[in-house]
C-alpha positions in Angstrom: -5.9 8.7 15.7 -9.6 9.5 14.6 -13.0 8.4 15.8 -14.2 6.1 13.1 -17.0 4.4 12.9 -16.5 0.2 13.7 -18.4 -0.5 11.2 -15.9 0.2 8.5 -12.6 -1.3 7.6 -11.4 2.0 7.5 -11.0 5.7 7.9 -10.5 7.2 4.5 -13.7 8.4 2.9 -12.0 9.9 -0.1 -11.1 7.4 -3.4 -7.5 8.4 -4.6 -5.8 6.6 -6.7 -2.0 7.1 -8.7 -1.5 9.6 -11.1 -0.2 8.3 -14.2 -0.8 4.9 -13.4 -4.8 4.7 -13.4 -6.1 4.8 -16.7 -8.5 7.8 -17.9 -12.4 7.0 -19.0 -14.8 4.5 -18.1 -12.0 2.2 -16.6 -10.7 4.8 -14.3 -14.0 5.2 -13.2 -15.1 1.5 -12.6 -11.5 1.0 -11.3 -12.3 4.1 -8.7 -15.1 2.9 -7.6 -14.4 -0.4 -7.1 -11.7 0.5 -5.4 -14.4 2.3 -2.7 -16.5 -0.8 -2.5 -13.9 -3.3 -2.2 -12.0 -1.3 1.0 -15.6 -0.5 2.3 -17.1 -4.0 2.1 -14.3 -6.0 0.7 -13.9 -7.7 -2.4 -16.6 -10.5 -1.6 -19.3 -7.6 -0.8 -19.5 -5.7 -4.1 -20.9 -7.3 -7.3 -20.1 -5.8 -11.2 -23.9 -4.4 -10.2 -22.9 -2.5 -7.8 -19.8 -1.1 -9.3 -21.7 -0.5 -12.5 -24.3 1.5 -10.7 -22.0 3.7 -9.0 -20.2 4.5 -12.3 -23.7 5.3 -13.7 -23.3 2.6 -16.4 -25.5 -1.1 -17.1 -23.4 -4.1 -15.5 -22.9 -5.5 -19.0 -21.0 -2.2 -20.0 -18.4 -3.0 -17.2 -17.5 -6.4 -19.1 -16.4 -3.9 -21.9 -13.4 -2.8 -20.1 -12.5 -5.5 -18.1 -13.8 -9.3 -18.5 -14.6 -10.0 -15.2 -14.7 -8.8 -11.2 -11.2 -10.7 -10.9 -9.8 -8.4 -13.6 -10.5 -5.2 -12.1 -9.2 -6.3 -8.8 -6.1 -7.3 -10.5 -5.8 -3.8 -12.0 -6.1 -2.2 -8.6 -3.5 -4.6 -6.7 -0.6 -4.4 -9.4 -1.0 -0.4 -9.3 -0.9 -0.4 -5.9 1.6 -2.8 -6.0 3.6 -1.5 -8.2 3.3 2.5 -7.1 4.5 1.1 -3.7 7.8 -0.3 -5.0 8.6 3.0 -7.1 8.4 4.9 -4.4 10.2 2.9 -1.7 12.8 2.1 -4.7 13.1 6.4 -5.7 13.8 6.9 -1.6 16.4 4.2 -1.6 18.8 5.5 -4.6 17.9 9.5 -3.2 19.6 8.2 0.3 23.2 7.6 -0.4 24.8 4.8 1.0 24.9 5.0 4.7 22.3 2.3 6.2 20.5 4.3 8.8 19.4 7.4 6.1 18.2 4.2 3.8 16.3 2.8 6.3 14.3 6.0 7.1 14.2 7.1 3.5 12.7 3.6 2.8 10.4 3.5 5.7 9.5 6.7 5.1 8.5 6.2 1.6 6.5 2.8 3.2 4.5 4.6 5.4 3.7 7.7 2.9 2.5 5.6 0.6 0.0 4.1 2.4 -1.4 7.5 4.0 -1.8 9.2 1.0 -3.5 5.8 -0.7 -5.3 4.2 2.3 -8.0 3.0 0.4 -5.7 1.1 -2.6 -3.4 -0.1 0.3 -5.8 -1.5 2.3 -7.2 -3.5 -0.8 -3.7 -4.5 -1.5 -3.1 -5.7 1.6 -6.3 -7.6 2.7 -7.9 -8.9 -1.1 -4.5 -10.7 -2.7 -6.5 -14.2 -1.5 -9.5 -13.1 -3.5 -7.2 -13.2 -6.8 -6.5 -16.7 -9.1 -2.9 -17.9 -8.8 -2.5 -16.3 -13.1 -3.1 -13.0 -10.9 -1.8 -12.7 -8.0 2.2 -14.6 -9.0 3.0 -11.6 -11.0 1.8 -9.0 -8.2 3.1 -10.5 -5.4 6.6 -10.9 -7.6 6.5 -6.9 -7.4 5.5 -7.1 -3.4 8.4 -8.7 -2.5 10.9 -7.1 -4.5 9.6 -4.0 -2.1 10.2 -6.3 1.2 13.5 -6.9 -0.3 14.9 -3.8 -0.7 14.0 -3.0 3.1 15.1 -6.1 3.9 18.7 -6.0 1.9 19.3 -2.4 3.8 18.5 -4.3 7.7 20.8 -7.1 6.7 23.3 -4.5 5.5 23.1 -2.0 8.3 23.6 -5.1 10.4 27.0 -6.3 8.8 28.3 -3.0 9.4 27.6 -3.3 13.0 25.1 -0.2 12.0 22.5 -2.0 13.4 21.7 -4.3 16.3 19.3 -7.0 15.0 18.8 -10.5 15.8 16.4 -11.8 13.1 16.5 -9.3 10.0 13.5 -11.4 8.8 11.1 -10.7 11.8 12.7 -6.9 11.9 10.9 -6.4 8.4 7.8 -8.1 9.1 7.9 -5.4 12.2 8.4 -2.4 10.3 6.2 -3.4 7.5 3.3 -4.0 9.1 3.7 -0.6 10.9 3.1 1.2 7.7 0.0 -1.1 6.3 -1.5 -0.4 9.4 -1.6 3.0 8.8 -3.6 2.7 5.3 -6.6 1.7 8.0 -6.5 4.4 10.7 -5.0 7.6 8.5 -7.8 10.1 7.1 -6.9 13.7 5.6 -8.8 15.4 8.6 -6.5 13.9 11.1 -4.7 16.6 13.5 -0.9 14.5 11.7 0.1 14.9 8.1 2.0 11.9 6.4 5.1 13.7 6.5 5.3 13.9 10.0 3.8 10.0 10.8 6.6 9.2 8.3 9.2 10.6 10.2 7.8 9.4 13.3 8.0 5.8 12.1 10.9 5.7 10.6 12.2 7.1 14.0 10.8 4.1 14.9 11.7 1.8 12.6 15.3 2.8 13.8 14.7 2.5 16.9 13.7 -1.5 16.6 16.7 -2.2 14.5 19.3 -0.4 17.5 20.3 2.1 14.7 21.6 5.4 16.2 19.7 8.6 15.5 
């Protein structure tokens, strides 16, 4: 893993967010870097101020694009959200039928995602709280339908005597926080890419569930 510094919550520098997900203009811009303060200092620690003056626009001007803090974090957690489940979703109809290659083209997709977005997951994953219920229902509707396609392939694989698993349940809360965990640690300059921690996870991911590899 990298040397990072304590201090922060994590070890991307670099603000990346979706491709044809993120709007364009001003509220891609206050999206991005709000998306930098929130995984640097957390949702609590950066003000419309201070997302405003990183954009290089007055506060009020932020309340133009969305009508409050709330909003843009919203924004940010339903395309990361969102992005996740396409991708974990695309894996699982690419891998055919036979449980073990869905598990590792699922977990695979899991674990890229949050390499190549650390920053959005790591808001994902630590800021829901901050969010009123109006918010975060329809967001976390999306996160698990994600834990439930992961978890529908376990129980599967298991049924087949594929897999040896005695709580499918705990096996995904396993697995799944394998992958967030990597959103915290990953940065572009380490000596891994995400292609190869995704294989190495899902190796492992097949490992916990007894699958035969």
């Amino acid at each position: 893993m990298n040397e990072t510094n304590t201090n922060r919550r994590l070890a991307a520098v670099t603000t990346l967010l979706p491709p044809g997900m993120t709007p364009e203009g001003s509220r891609g811009l206050i999206l991005s870097e709000a998306l930098r303060l929130f995984a640097e200092h957390g949702y609590g620690g950066a003000s419309i101020r201070d997302i405003a003056q990183q954009v290089g626009i007055k506060g009020a001007s932020v309340y133009s694009h969305y009508p409050s803090k709330a909003h843009v974090l919203a924004e940010l957690l339903r395309i990361g959200h969102e992005e996740h489940f396409r991708r974990m979703r695309a894996a699982l109809l690419a891998a055919g039928p036979e449980p073990t290659q869905q598990l590792i083209a699922v977990v695979r997709a899991h674990v890229f995602a949050h390499a190549e977005y650390p920053m959005l997951a790591v808001v994902a994953s630590a800021e829901m709280h901050a969010l009123p219920a109006e918010f975060a229902t329809p967001i976390l509707e999306v996160r698990r339908n994600s834990e439930m396609q992961l978890l529908d392939v376990i129980r599967r694989g298991t049924e087949l005597g594929v897999f040896n698993v005695p709580d499918a349940e705990l096996a995904l809360a396993a697995i799944a926080a394998m992958g967030v965990r990597v959103a915290h640690w990953y940065a572009p300059d380490n000596k891994r890419t995400p292609e190869q921690i995704a294989d190495v996870f899902a190796q492992f991911a097949c490992r916990l569930v007894g699958a035969a590899v």
